[in-house]
Every structure is written in C-alpha cells, then in structure tokens.
BALO-198577 format. One record per residue (C-alpha): x, y, z. Coordinates in nm, 2 decimals. Example, Ala and Ser with C-alpha at 12.3 -4.5 7.8 and 13.67 -1.06 7.14 Angstrom:
<sites>
1.23, -0.45, 0.78;
1.37, -0.11, 0.71;
</sites>
This chain:
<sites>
2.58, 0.67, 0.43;
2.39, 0.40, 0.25;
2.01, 0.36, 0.27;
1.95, 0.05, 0.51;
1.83, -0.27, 0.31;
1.52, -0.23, 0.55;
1.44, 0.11, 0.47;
1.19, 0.32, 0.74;
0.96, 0.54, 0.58;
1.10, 0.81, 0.71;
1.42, 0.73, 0.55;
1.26, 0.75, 0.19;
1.24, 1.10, 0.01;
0.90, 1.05, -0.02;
0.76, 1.44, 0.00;
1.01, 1.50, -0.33;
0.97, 1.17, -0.51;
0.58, 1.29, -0.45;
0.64, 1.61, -0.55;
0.81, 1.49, -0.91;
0.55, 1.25, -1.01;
0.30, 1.58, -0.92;
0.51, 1.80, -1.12;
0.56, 1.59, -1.43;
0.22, 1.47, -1.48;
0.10, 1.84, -1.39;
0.34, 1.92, -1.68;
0.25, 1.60, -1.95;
-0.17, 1.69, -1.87;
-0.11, 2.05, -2.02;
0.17, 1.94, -2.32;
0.00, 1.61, -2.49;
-0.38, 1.75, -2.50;
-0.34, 2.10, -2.58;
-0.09, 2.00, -2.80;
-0.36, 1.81, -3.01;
-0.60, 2.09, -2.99;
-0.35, 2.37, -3.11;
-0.29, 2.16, -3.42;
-0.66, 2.09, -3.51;
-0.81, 2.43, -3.46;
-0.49, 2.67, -3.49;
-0.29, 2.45, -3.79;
-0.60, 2.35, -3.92;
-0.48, 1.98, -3.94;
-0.79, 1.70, -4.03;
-0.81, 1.47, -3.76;
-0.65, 1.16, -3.97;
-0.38, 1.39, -3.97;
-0.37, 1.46, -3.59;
-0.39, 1.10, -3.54;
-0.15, 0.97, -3.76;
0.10, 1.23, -3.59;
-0.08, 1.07, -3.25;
0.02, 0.75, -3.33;
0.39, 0.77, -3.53;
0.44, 0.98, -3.18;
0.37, 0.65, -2.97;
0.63, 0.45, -3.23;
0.90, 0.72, -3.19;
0.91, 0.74, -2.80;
0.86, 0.33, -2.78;
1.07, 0.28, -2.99;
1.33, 0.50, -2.82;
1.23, 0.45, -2.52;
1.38, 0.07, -2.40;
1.69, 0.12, -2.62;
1.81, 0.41, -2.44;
1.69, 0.24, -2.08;
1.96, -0.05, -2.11;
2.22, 0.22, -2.17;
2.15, 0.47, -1.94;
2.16, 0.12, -1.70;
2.49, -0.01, -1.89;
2.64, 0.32, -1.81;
2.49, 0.42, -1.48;
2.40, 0.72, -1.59;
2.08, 0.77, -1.41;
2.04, 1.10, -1.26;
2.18, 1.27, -1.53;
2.01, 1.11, -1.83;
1.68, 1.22, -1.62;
1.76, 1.55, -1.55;
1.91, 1.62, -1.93;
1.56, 1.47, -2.08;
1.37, 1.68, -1.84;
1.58, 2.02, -1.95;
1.58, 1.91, -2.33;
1.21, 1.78, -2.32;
1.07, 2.17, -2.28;
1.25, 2.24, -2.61;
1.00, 2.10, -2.86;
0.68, 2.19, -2.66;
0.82, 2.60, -2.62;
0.82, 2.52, -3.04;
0.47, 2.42, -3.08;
0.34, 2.81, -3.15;
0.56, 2.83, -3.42;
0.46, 2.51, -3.63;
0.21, 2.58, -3.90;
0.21, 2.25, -4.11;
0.22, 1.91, -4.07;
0.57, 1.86, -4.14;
0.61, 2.10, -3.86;
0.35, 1.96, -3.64;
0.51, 1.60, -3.70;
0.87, 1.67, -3.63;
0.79, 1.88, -3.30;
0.61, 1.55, -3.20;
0.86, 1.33, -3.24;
1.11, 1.53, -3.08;
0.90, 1.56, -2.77;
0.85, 1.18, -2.79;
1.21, 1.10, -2.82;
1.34, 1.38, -2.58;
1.01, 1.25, -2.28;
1.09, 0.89, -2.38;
1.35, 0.81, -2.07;
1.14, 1.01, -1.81;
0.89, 0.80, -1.70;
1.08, 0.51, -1.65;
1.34, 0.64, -1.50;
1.08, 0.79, -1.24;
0.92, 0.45, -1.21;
1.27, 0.26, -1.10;
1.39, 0.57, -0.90;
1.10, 0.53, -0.66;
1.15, 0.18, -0.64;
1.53, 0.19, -0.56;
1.48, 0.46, -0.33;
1.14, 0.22, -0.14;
1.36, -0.08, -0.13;
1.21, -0.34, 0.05;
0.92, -0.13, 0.10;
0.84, -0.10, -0.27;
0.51, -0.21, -0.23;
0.43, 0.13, -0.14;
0.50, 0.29, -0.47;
0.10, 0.32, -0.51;
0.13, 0.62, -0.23;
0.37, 0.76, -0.40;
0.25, 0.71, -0.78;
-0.12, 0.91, -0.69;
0.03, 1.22, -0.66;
0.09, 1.15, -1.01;
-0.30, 1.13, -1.07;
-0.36, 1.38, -0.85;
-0.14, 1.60, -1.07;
-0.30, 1.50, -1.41;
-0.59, 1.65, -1.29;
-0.53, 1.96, -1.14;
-0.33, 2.03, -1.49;
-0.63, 1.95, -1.72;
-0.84, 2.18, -1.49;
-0.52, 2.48, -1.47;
-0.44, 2.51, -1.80;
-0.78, 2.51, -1.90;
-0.84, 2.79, -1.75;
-0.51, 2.93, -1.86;
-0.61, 2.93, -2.22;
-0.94, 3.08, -2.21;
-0.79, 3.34, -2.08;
-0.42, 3.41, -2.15;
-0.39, 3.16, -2.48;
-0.19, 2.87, -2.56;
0.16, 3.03, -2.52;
0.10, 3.11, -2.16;
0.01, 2.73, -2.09;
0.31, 2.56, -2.25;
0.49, 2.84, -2.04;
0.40, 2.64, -1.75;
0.48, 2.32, -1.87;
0.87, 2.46, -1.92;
0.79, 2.63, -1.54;
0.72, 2.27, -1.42;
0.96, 2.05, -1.58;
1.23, 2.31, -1.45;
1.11, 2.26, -1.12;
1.11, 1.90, -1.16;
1.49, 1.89, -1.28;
1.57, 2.12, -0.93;
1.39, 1.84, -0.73;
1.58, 1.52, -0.88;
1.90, 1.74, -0.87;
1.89, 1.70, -0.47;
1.81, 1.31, -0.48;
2.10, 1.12, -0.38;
2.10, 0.84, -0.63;
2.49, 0.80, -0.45;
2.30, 0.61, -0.15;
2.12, 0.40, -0.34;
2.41, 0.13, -0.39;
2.31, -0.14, -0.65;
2.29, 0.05, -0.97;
2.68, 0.20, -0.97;
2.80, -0.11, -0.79;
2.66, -0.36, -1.00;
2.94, -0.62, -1.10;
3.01, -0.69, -1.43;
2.93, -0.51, -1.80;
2.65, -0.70, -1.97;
2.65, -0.66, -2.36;
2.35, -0.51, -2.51;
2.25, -0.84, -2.64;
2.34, -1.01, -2.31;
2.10, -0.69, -2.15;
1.80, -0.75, -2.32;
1.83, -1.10, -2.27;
1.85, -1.06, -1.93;
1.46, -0.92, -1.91;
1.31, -1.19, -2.06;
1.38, -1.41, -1.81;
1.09, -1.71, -1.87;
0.75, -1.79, -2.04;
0.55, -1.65, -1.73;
0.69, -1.32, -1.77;
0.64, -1.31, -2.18;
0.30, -1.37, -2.08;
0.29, -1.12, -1.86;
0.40, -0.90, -2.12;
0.12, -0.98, -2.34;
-0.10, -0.88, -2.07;
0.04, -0.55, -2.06;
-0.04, -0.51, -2.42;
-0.36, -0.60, -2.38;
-0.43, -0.39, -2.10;
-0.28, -0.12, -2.29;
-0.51, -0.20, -2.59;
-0.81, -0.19, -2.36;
-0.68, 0.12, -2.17;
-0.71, 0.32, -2.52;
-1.10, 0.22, -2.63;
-1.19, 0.30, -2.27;
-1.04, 0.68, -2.25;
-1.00, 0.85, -2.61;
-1.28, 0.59, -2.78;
-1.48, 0.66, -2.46;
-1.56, 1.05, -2.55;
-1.62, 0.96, -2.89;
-1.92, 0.69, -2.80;
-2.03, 0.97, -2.54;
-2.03, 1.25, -2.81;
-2.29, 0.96, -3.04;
-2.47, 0.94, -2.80;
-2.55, 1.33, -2.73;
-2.36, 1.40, -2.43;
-2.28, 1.76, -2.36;
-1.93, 1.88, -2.29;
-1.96, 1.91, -1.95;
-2.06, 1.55, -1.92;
-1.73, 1.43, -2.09;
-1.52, 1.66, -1.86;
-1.71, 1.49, -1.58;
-1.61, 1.16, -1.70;
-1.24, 1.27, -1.75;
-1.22, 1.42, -1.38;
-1.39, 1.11, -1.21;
-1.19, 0.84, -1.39;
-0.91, 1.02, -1.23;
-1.07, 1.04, -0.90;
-1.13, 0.69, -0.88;
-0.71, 0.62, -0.92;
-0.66, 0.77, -0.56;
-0.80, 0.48, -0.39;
-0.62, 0.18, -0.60;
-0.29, 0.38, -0.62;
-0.33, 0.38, -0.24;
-0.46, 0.11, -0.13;
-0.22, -0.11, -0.38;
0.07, -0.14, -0.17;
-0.14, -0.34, 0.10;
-0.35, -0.56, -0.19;
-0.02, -0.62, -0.36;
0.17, -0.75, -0.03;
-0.17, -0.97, 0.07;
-0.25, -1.13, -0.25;
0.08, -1.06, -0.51;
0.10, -0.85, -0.78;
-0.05, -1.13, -1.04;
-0.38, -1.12, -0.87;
-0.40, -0.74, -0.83;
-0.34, -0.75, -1.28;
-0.57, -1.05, -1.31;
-0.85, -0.85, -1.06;
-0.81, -0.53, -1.32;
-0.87, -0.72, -1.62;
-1.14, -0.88, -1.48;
-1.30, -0.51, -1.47;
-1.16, -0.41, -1.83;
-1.41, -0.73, -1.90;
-1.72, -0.56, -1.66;
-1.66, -0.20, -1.75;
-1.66, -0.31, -2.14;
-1.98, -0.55, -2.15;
-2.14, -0.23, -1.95;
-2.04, 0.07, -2.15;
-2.13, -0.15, -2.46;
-2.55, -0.15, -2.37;
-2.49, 0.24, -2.26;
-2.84, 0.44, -2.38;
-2.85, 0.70, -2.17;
-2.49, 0.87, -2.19;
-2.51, 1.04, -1.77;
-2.45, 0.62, -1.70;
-2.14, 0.61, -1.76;
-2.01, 0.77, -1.47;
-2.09, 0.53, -1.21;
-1.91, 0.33, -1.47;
-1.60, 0.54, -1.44;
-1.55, 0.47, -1.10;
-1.36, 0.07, -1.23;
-1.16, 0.32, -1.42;
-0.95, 0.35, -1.09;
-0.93, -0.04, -1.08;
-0.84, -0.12, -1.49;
-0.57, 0.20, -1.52;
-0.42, 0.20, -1.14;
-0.44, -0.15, -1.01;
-0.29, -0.29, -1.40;
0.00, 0.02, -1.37;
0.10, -0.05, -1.06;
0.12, -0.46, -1.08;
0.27, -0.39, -1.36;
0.56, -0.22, -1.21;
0.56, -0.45, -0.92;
0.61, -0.74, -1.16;
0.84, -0.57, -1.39;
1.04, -0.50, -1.07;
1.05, -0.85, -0.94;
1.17, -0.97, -1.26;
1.40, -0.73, -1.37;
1.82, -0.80, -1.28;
2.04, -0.59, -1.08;
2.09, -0.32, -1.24;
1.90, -0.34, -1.53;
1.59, -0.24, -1.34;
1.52, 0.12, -1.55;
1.53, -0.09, -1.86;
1.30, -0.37, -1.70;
1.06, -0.07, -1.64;
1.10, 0.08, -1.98;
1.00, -0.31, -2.12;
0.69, -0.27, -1.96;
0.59, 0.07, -2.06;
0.69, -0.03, -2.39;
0.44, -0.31, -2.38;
0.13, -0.12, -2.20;
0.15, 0.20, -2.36;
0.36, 0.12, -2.65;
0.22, -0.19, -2.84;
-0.12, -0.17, -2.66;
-0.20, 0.16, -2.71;
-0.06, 0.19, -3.05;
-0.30, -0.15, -3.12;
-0.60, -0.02, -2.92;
-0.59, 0.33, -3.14;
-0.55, 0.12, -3.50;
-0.77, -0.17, -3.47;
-1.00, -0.03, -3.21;
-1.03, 0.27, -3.43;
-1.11, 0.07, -3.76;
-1.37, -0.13, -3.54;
-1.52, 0.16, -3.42;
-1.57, 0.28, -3.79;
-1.68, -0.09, -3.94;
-1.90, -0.23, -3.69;
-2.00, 0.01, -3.45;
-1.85, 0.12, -3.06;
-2.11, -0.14, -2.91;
-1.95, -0.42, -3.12;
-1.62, -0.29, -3.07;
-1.64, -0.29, -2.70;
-1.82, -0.68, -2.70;
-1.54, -0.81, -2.90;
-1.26, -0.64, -2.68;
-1.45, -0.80, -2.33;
-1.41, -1.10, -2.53;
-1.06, -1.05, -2.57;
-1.05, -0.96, -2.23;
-1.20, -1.27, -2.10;
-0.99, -1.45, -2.28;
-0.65, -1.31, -2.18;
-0.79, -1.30, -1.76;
-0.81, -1.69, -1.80;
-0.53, -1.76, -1.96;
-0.29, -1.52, -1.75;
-0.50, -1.68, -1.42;
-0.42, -2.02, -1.55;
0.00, -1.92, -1.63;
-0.03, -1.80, -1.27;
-0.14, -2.13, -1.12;
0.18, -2.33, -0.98;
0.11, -2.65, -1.09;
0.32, -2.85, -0.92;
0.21, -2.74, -0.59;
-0.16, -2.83, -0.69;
-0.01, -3.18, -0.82;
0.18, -3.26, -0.48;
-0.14, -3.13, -0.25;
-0.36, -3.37, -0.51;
-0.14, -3.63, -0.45;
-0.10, -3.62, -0.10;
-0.52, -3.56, -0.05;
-0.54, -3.94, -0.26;
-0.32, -4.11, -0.05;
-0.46, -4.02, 0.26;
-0.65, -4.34, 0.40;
-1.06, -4.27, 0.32;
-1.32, -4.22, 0.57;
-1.39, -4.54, 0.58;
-1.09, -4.69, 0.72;
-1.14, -4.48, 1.02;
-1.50, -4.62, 1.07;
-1.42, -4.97, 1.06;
-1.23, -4.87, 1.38;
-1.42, -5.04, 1.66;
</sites>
C-alpha cells in the first residue's frame, strides 16, 4: 500500500535511509582523500597537477551531474540509476593502484566523477520522498552521513599504515556494495508521485521548470557562494594552519571537530527549519561564514582555531540542509532529483570550483589573511542582499499602511 500523505515516523525507513548516508560517506571519506595522496606521493604528481585533476574532477561530475538528474526523473528511473552508479562507481576507484601518470591519474578521476555524479542527489530526494510531509526531518537522517565521514577518515587511516592503499579502496568497493543491497530493499513503488506524475516534460520544458522565479535564482547564487566559502574554510584552512606552524595532529583535530560540530545542526535543523523557514536557517549560516572568516583571518596562535571550528557545524550543516529544504520546496512534481542535482550543482559545483581558483590565486597574491577579509566581505554582502530578497514586501507595505491610518494618540485624548 501507499505511504500515507501524513507519514508517522515509524512509517519511514529511517534505520536504512540512515544506514546509506553512513555507508556512502564512510565509502566517499576513504576514496576522494586517499585518492589525492596516492597520486602525490606514489605517482609522484606536483600538486598543480593534483589540483588541476581536483578541479577538471569537480567540472566533470557537475557537469554531468544535473543532465543526467532530469532524465533519470523524465524516465522514472530512480532506483535503478542509483543502484547502477553505486555498482559502476567502485570501478574507477579498484583502478587507482594501477595508474602511474597523469593521463592515467586524470581519466580514473573523471570516470569516478561521472560514474558518483547521480548518487548524492538521488540520496538527497529519496529521503525526502520517503519523509514526506515530515521532510523537515532530513537533518536526523543526513548526520549519519557526518557521522560516517568521520569514522572513515579515522578507519582507513589506520588501514593504510598498516595494510596499504589497496586494502582501503577494498573497503570502499565493500561499502558501496553494501550500500546497493540496502537501496535494493527500498520500495520506491510506495512512494507514488515520481512514476505517476502526469505528463512528459521536454528537456527544455524540464529545466525550465526549476527555475521557477528571481527569488529562487538568488537563492542559487547563494549556494554558490556558500560553496565558494565552504572551500577556503576546509582545504585553504590546513594550508593557513600548516603557515602558521601547526603540527599534524593539530590539523587532524581541526578535521574531526568541524565534523563533530555538524551533529547538532543536522539535528536540530528539522525543528529550526519548521520554526523560522529554511531562508533564515541559510541567511543564519552565512552570517557565520562572515564571523568564522573575520576570525580565522587575525589567527596567531594556530591551537585557536578550534573553538573556531565549532561554526563549522553551523556554515556546512545548517547552509546543506536549507539548501535542500529550499531546493525541495521549489522543485515540481517529479522533477525533484533534478531540483536537488540544481543545487548541488550550484554549492559544490560552481562554488567550490570558484572558491579553489580565485581563493587559491588570492591565497598566493595577497596573503590567507586578505583572502579571508575579502571573502567576509563577500559574505556580508550576499547575507544582506539574500535577507533583503527574503523580505515580503508587500506584507510590510499593507502593515505600514494600515499602522498610518490608524487614528493618533491624540485623537483618543481629546476624548473627555
């Protein structure tokens, strides 16, 4: 039978739609990091090599990415698009020992960007159909992704100190299979919506479709932003870390507690989101991305930062999941996988791809202190201007209006 519009939690799959987001972050922490290692210190690449790969890695899978989202929602092939990327995305990683130049190193990246491209949005809408009306508790369900990152950074760590590299991509094919077996037994069939949506929008008519209004192309360049800040306060991070003397173990500490401090806002976003709308959860994270930059910019003593980390949980978590939320809202029937896709494409697409390039270049011309004052500038700028987009005008006009022609004080105290 058919979910029930007004879904009980206990009519969810929450422990498995839990237990993917676990499993494929577990699996992407051990492929996209040891990846980059293998080919600086066992190819020997330089690392304007590594991150030119890097970056035509982020164009390949963005670029792919939304294109094959509006078909796979054209078609209604969901469940099996997901589980074929899943099965074909262990392919290029189980390659990665054997590549031993660039040209090598370069085409196993692009296949694994291509192959991954569908996954995460297709998790991101799943959850959502499957939470329904209560799909303001996707945060609960989304931490067990961070929760996963984690514990596969620390796992596979260990599993290359002491069995090698081979032995840790091994268990990113271990988890992605796992991960297929789980989405095999979701009943996407229950889910109505999706493979009884009427009518066959074109391509053109598709894409289209998720642009629906100015307020949501602004929204959109929000997401880019975020995404451009997201990069200089992660990768850029270690490097202003590493100038300023701190040991490894200090930028392990940072990793680990940035990911710590998701748990609460992944949480506790559901209950923000339903309170105060999605807009004002995006609008309270880039309000940190404009804190946590001014701050790490007057950093000295490198140990500071990790009180720092802890808005970490508010710029990554609370933007990701109002992000999703308002991609959600504003996405059709049945075009909701792409509508995710759009917004990946804009966060982690163009905004990481921009963050890397010009954050990069600023890094290198005037300095990470610089960089990070001119990107809370940014910031600032983009908070106000999405804050005042989010403003409905007309209701302020009417309440204006009606406050001035309300008779004035004094009328009431002439009244004898």
């Amino acid at each position: 039978a058919p979910l029930s519009p007004g879904k009980e939690w206990n009519e969810v799959p929450v422990i498995r739609l839990r237990l993917v987001y676990f499993l494929i972050c577990f699996a992407m922490s051990i492929s996209s990091p040891f990846f980059v290692l293998y080919m600086k210190t066992e190819i020997g690449l330089s690392a304007g090599q590594v991150g030119l790969i890097a970056a035509l890695q982020i164009v390949g899978g963005y670029v792919v990415g939304p294109a094959a989202s509006i078909l796979v929602d054209r078609y209604r092939i969901h469940k099996p698009m997901w589980i074929i990327s899943i099965l074909m995305g262990i392919v290029p990683v189980q390659l990665i020992t054997v590549t031993n130049s660039f040209g090598s190193a370069l085409a196993v990246a692009l296949s694994m960007a291509v192959l991954n491209a569908p996954i995460s949005s297709l998790l991101d809408s799943s959850t959502l159909r499957f939470l329904g009306d209560r799909s303001h508790e996707y945060g609960k369900i989304r931490l067990w992704g961070a929760v996963g990152w984690g514990g596969g950074s620390l796992v596979a760590g260990l599993i290359v100190q002491v069995f090698g590299d081979r032995a840790a991509f091994d268990l990113f094919g271990a988890c992605m299979l796992a991960t297929a077996a789980v989405v095999s037994t979701l009943d996407f069939a229950r889910l109505g919506g999706w493979d009884n949506a009427e009518g066959e929008p074109t391509f053109a008519e598709s894409v289209s479709l998720l642009i629906p209004n100015a307020k949501y192309v602004t929204f959109l360049l929000v997401a880019i932003v975020a995404g451009f800040g997201a990069t200089s306060l992660q990768s850029l991070l270690l490097m202003f870390l590493s100038d300023l003397g701190a040991p490894d173990f200090l930028e392990g500490l940072t990793l680990s507690l940035a990911t710590v401090s998701e748990l609460p806002i992944f949480y506790a976003s559901g209950a923000i989101i339903r309170r105060y709308g999605a807009p004002t959860l995006m609008l309270a994270s880039m309000a940190a991305f404009v804190v946590r930059s001014v701050l790490v910019s007057f950093l000295v003593n490198p140990w500071l930062v990790l009180p720092l980390q802890l808005l970490h949980g508010f710029t990554f978590a609370g933007a990701w999941t109002a992000g999703v939320a308002i991609a959600k809202q504003n996405s059709p029937p049945g075009l909701e996988t792409s509508g995710q896709s759009l917004f990946s494409f804009a966060y982690n697409g163009v905004g990481g791809l921009s963050g890397s390039i010009v954050g990069g270049q600023l890094y290198d011309v005037l300095g990470p202190r610089t960089m990070y004052r001119i990107k809370a500038v940014v910031f600032a700028v983009t908070t106000l201007a999405y804050a005042l987009m989010s403003v409905n005008w007309e209701a302020v006009g009417i309440r204006a209006r009606r406050i001035k022609n309300m008779p004035s004080s004094s009328v009431y105290h002439s009244i004898t």
